[in-house]
DOPAVEX-582483 format. One record per residue: residue in one letter; y, x, z of N, C-alpha, C in turn; residue number from 0. Coordinates in steps of 0.05 Angstrom, whole numbers, plus 5000, padded with zeros to 4 digits. Atoms other than C-alpha are relative to their C-alpha. Layout:
NODE aa  npy  npx  npz capy capx capz  cpy  cpx  cpz   i
NODE  a    Y    X    Z    Y    X    Z    Y    X    Z NUM
...
***
This chain:
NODE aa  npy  npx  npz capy capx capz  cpy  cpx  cpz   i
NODE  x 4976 5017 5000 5000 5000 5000 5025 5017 5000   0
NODE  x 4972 4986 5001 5052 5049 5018 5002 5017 4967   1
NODE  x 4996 4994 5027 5034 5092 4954 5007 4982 4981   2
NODE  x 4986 5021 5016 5047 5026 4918 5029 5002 4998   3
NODE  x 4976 5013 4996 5113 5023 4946 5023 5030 4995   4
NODE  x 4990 4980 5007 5128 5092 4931 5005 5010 4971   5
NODE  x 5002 4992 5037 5109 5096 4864 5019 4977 4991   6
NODE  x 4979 5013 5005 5153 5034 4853 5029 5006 5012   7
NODE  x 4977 4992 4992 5211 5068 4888 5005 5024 4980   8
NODE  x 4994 4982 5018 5201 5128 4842 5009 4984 4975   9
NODE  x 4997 5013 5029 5196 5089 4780 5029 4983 5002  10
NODE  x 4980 5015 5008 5257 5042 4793 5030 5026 5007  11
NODE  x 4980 4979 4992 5303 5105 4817 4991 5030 4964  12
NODE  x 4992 4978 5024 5280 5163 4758 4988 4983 4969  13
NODE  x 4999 5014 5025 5270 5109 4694 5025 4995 4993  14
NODE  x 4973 5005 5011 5337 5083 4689 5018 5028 4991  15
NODE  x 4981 4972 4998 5371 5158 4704 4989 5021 4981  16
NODE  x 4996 4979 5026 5339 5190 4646 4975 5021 5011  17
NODE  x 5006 4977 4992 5306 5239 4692 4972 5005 5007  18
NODE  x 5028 5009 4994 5234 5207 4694 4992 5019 4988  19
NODE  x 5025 4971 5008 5209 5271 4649 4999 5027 5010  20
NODE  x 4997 4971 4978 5226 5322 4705 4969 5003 5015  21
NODE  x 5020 4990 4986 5165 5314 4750 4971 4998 4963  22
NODE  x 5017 4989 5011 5124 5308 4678 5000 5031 4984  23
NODE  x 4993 4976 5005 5156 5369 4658 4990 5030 5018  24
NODE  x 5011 4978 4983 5141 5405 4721 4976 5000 4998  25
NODE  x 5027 4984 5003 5070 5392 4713 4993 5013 4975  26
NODE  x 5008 4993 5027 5062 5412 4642 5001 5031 5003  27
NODE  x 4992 4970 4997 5095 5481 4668 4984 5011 5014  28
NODE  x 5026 4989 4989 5045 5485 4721 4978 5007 4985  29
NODE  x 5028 4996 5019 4984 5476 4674 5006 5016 4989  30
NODE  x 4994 4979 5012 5018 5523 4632 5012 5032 5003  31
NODE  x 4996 4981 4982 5033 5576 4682 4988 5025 4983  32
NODE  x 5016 4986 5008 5020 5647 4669 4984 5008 5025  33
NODE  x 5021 4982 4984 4957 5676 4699 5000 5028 5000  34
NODE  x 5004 4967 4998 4960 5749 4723 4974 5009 4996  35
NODE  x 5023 4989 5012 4906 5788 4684 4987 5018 5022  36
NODE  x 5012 4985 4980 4854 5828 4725 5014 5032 4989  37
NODE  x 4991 4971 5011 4868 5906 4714 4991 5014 4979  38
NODE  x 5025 4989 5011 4810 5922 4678 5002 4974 4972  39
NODE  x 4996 5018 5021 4825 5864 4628 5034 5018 4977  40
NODE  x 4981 5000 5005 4900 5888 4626 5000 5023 4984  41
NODE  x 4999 4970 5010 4878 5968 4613 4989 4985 4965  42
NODE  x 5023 5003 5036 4829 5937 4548 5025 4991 4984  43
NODE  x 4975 5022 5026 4887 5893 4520 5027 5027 4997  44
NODE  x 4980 4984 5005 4937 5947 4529 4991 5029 4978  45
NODE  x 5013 4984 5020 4886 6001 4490 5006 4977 4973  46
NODE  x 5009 5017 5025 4874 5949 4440 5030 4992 4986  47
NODE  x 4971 5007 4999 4950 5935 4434 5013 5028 4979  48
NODE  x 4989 4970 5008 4964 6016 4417 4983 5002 4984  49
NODE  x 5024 5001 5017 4901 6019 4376 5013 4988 4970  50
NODE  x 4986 5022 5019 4934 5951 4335 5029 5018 4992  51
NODE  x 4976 5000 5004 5004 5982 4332 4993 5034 4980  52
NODE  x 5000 4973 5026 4981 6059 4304 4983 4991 4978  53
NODE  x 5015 5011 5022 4936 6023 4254 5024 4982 4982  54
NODE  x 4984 5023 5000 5002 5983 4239 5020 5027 4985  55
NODE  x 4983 4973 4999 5043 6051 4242 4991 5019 4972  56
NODE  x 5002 4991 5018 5007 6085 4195 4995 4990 4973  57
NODE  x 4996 5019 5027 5001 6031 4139 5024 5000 4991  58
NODE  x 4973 5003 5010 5078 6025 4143 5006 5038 4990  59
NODE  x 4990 4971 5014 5083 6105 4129 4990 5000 4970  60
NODE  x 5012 4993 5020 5032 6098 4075 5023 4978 4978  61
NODE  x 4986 5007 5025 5071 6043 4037 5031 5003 4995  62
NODE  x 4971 4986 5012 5141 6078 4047 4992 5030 4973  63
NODE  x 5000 4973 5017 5099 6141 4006 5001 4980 4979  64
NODE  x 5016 5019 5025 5068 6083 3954 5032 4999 4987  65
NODE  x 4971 5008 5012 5149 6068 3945 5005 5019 4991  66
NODE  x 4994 4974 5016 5177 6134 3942 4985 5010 4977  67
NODE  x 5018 4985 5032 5120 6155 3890 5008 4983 4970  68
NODE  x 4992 5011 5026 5132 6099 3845 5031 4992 4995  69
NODE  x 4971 5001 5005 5209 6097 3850 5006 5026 4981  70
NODE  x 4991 4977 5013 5202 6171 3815 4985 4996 4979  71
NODE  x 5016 5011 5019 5150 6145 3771 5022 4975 4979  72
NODE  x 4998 5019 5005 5180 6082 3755 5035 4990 4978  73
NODE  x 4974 5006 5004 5246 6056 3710 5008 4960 4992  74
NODE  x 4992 5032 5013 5281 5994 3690 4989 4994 4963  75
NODE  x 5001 5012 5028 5271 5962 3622 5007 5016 4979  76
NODE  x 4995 4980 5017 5315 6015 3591 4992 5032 5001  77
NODE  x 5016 4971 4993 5273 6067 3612 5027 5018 5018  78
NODE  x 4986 4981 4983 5330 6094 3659 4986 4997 5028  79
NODE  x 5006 5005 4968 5317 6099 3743 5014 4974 5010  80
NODE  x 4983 5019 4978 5337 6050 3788 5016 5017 5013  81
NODE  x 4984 4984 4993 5394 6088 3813 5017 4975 5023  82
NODE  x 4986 5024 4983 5434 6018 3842 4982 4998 5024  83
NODE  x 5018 5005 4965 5374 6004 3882 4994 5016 5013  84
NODE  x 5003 4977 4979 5363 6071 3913 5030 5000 5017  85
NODE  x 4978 4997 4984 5441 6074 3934 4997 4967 5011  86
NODE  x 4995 5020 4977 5445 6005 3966 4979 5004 5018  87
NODE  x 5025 4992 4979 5373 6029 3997 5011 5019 5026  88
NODE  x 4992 4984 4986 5415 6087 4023 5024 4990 5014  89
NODE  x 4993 5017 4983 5467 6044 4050 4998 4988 5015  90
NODE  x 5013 5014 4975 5436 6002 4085 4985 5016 5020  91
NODE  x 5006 4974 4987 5403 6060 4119 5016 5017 5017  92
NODE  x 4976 4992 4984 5471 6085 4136 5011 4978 5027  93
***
């Protein structure tokens, strides 16, 4: 009975004021909480992390060579260089 009378005191006080999606908000944030990782979880994910990132690291070196090689290789239509696109390359760089 009293929870009756409570839950109808909630509902007629945070429905009208807008503010009824606060307590479903707070739980959503609970359920969605973060959980602190064990140590031994945290060491694997943090290998696996540096592992992911030099495997990441060295792809991005390989296709700055892939560029540079075929930018000296490579011309426009009239068989000249790209010369525009290397200086705004070097601009933006600046």
């Amino acid at each position: 009975m009293i929870m009756t009378i409570v839950g109808w005191l909630m509902l007629i006080f945070f429905l009208p004021t807008g503010v009824w999606a606060y307590p479903f908000d707070y739980v959503g944030s609970w359920v969605t909480r973060p959980i602190p990782m064990k140590e031994d979880e945290f060491k694997k994910a943090k290998y696996d992390l540096a592992r992911t990132m030099e495997i990441l690291l060295q792809k991005g070196k390989q296709i700055i060579e892939d560029k540079k090689n075929s930018e000296k290789d490579s011309g426009n239509l009239q068989g000249r260089p790209l010369k525009r696109w290397r200086l705004k390359r070097q601009l933006m760089k600046d």
